[in-house]
N, CA, C and O of each residue as an XYZ file, in Angstrom:
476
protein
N      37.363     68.034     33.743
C      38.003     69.141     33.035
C      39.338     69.436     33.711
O      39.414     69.453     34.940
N      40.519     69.695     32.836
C      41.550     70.202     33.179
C      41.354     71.290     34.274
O      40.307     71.904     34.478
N      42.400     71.414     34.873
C      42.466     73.135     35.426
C      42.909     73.681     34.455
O      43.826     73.152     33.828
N      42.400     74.821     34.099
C      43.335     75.715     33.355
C      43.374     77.323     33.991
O      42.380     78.032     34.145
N      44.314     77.570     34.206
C      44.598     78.813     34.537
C      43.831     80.194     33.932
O      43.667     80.412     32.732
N      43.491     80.890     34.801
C      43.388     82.381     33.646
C      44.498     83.180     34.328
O      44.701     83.452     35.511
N      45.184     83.482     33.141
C      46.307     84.763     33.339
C      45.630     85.922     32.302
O      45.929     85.812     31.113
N      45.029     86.661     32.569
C      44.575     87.888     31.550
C      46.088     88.758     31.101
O      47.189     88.956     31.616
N      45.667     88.971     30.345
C      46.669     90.053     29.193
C      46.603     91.573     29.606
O      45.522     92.095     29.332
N      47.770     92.600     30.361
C      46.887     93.929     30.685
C      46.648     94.602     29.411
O      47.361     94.406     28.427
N      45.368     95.617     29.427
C      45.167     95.889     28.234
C      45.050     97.467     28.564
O      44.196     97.589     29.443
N      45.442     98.388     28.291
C      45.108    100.061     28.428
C      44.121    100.317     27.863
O      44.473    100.585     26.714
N      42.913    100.421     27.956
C      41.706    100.710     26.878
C      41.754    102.638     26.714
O      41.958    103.368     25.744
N      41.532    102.846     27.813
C      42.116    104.685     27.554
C      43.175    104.699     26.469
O      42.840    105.082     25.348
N      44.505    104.292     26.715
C      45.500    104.480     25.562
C      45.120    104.130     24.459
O      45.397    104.826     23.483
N      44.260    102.753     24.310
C      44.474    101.867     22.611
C      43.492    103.471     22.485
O      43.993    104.484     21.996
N      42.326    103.429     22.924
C      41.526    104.587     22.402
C      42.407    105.946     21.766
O      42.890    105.883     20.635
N      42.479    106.553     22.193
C      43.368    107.865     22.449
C      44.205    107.566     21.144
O      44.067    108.371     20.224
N      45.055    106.501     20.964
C      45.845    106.169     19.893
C      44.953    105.906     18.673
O      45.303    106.366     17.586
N      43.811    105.186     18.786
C      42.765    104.651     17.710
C      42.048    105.893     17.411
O      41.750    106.004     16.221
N      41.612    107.072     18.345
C      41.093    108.002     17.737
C      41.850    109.060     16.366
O      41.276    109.971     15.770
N      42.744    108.755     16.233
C      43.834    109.799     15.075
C      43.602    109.089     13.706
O      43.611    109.649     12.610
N      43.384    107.701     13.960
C      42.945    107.128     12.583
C      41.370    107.858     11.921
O      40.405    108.322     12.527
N      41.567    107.748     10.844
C      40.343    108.658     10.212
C      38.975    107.228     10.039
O      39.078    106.030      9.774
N      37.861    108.070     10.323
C      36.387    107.082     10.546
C      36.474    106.373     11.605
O      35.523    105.622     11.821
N      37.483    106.380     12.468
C      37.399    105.433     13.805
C      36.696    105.918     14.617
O      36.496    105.110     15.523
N      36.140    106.963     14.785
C      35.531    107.489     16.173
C      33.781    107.396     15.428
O      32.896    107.240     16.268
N      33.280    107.497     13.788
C      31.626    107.331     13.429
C      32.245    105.555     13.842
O      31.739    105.344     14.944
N      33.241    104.024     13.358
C      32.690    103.683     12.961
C      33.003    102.912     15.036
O      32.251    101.938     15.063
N      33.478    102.978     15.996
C      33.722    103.001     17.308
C      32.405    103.244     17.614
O      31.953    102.238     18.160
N      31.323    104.378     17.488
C      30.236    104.958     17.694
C      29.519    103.831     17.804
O      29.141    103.308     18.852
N      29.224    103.237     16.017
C      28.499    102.966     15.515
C      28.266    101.563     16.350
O      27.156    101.056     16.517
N      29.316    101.107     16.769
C      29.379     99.386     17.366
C      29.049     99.586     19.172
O      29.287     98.656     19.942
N      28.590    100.667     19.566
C      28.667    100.922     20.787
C      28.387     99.772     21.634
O      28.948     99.119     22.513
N      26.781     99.810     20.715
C      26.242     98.061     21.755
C      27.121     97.243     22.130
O      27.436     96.914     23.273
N      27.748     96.725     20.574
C      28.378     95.556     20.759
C      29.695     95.318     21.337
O      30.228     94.216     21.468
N      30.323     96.820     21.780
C      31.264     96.696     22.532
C      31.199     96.908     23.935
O      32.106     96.660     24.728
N      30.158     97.347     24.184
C      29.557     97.246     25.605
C      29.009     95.641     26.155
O      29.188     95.256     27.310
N      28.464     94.992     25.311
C      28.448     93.415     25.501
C      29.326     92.836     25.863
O      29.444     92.096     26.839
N      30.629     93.392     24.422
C      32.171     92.666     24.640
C      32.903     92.632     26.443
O      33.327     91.770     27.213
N      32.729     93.964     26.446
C      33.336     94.306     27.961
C      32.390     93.636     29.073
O      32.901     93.280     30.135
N      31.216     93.485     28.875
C      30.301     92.556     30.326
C      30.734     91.551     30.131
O      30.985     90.984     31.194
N      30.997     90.930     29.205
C      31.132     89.331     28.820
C      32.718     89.117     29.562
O      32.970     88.539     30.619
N      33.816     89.910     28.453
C      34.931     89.759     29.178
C      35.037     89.837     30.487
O      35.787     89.096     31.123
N      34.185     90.878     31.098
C      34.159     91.231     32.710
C      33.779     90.038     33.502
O      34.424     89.562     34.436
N      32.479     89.544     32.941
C      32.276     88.160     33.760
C      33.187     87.055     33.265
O      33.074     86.071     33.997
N      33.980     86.889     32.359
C      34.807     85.808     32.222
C      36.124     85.550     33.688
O      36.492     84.595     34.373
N      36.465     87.043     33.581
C      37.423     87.306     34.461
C      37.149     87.264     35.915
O      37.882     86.795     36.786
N      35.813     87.904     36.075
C      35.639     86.894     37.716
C      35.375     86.073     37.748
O      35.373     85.559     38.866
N      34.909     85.205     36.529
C      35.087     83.781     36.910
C      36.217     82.685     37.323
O      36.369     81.678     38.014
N      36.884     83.524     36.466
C      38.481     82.929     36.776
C      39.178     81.465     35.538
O      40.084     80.636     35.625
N      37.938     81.885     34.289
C      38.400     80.874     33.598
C      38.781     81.319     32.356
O      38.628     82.526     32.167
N      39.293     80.584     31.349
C      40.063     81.031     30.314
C      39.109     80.649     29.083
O      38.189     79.848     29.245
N      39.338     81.185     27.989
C      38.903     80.908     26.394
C      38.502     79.149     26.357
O      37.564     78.449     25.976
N      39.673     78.988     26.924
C      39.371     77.119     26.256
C      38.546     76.727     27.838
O      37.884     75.699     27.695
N      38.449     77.290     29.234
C      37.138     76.807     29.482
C      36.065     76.528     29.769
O      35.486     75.577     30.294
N      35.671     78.112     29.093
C      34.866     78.628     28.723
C      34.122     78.057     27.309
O      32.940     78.281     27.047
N      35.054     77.265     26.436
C      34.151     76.780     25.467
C      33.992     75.659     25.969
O      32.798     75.359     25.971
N      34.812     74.687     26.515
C      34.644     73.417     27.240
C      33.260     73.038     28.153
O      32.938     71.894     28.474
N      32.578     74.189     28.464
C      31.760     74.314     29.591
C      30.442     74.597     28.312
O      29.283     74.296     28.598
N      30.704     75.055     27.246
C      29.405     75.592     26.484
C      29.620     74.747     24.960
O      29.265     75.039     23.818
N      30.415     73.505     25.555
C      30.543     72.326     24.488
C      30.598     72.885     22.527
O      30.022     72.533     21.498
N      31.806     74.062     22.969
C      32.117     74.234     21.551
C      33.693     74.552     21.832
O      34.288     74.071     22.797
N      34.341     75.481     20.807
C      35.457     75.395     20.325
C      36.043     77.587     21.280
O      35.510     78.680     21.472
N      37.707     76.725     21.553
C      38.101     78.470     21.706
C      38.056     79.369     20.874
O      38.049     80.568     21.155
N      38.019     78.874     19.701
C      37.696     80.136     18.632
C      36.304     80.487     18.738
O      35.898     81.591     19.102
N      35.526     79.422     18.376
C      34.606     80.211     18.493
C      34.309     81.265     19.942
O      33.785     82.341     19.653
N      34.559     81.067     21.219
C      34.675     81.728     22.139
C      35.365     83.097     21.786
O      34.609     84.067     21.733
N      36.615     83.289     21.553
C      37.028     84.057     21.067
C      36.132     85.096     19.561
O      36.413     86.284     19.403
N      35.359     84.545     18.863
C      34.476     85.423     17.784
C      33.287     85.981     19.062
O      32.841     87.129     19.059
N      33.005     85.212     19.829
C      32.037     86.021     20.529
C      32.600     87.129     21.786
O      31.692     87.826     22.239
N      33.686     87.316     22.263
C      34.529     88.158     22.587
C      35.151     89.111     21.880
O      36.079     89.738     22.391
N      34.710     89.364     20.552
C      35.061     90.400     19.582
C      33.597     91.122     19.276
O      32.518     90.532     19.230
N      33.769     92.200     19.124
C      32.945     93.251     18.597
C      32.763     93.332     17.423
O      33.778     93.166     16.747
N      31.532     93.594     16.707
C      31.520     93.394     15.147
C      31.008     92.522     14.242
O      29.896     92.419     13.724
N      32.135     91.847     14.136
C      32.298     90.727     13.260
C      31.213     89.440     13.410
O      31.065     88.701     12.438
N      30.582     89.234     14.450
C      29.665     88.271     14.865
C      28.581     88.700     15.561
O      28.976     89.464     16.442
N      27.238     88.552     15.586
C      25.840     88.476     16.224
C      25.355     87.544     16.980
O      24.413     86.836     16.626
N      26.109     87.420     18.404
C      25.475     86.143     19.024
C      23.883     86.077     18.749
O      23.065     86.954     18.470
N      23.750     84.348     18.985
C      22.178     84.534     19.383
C      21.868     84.888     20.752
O      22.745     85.247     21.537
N      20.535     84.790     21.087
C      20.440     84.528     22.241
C      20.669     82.797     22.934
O      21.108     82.392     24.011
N      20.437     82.501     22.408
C      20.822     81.016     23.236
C      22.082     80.929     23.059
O      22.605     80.163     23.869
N      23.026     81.562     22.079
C      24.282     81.150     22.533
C      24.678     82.364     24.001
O      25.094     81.903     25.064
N      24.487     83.713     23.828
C      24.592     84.235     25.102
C      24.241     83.386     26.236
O      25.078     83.187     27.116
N      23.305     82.970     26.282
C      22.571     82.238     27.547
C      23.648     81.205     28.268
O      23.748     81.059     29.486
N      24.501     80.459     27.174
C      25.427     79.207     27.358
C      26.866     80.192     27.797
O      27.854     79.849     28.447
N      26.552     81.455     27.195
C      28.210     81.992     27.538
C      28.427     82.508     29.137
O      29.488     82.433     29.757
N      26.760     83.213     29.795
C      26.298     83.130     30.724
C      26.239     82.126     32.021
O      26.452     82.398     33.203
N      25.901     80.950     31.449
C      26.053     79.947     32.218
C      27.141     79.457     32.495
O      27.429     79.042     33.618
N      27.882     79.439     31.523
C      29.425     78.852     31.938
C      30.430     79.978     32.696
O      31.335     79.755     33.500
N      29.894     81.422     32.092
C      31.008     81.889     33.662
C      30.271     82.577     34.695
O      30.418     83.696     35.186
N      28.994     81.139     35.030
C      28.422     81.599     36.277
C      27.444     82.845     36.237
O      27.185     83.055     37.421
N      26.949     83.531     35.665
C      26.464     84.045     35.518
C      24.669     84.290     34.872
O      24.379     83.723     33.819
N      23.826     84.961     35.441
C      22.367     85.148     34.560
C      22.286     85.952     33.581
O      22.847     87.008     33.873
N      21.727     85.959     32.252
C      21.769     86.676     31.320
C      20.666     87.668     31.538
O      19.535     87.206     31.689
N      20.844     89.032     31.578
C      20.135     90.250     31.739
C      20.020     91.062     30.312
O      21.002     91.552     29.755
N      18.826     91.126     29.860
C      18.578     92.001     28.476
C      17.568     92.876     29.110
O      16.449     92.697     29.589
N      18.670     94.285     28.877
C      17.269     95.541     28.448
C      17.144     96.267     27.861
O      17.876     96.261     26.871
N      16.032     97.563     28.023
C      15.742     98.032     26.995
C      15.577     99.377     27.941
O      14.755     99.661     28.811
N      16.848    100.164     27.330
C      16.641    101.493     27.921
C      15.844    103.099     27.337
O      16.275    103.844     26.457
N      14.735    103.246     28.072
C      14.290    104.795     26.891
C      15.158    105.423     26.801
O      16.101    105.472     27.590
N      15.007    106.066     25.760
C      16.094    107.147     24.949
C      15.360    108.695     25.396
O      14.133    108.778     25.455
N      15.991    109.541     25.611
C      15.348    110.784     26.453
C      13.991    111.133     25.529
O      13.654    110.925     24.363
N      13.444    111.737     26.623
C      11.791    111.940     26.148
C      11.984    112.539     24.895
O      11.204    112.177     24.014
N      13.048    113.574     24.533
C      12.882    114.364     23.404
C      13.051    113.518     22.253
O      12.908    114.064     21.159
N      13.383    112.049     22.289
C      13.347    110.941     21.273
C      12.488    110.359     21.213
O      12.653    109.365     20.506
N      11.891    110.421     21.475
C      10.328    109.381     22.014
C       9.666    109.846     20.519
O       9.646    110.888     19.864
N       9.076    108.303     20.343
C       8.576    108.084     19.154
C       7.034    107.819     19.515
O       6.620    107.417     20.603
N       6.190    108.157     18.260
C       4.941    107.453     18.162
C       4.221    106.649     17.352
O       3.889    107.317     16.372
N       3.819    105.549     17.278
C       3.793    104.616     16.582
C       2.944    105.362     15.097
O       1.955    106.089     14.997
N       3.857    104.782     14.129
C       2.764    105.433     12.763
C       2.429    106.889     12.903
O       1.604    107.258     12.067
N       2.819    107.757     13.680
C       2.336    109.085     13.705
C       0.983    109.415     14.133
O       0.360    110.468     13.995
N       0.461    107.712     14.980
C      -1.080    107.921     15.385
C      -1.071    108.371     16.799
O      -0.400    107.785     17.649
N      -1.970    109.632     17.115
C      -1.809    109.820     18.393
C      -2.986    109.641     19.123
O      -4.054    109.903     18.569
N      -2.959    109.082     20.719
C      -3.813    108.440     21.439
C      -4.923    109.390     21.879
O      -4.717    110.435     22.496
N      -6.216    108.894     21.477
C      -7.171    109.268     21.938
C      -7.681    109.068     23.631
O      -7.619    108.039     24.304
N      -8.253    110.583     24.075
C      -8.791    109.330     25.511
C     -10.351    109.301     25.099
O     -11.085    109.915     24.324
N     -10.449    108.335     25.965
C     -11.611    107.714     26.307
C     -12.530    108.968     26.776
O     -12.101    109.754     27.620
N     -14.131    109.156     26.048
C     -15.122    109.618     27.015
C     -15.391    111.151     26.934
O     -16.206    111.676     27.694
């Protein structure tokens, strides 16, 4: 594989925000993608200590910079899991999925059936 450089782009995320909030529905539909922009930013985050770029980063997960680039966007695409796993591996990294409770006062019960005890 080539060397290829990473030079990152600086990006103000406070400002784009701040500026993106005055547009109307940006802040339900910003909400609404929370997950997937919280992915976006781990992913980008581990790209960048890895120290490698779009093209090789797909080079390493034997596909294309675009497609690298659709999975670095929010939205528009649903990795799988096995493609996470490959995006993982190539910038060095283990893939971590969880599942956080939502405060007790959300807490659900299955079907509305509630647990009997024993005895």
């Amino acid at each position: 594989m080539d060397e290829l450089k990473y030079d990152p782009v600086s990006h103000d995320h406070k400002a784009f925000l701040k500026n993106a909030q005055k547009r109307e529905g940006f802040n339900k539909a910003y909400n609404d993608l929370e997950e997937e922009y919280t992915l976006v930013r781990e992913m980008l985050s581990a790209r960048s200590k890895s120290g490698l770029t779009q093209e090789a980063v797909a080079e390493l997960m034997g596909t294309t910079k675009s497609a690298v680039s659709r999975l670095e966007s929010a939205g528009k695409h649903a990795p799988s899991l096995t493609t996470l796993k490959k995006y993982a591996q190539a910038v060095g990294c283990h893939l971590k999925i969880e599942f956080i409770p939502k405060s007790s006062s959300s807490n659900h019960t299955t079907g509305g059936v509630k647990k009997q005890r024993a005895g």
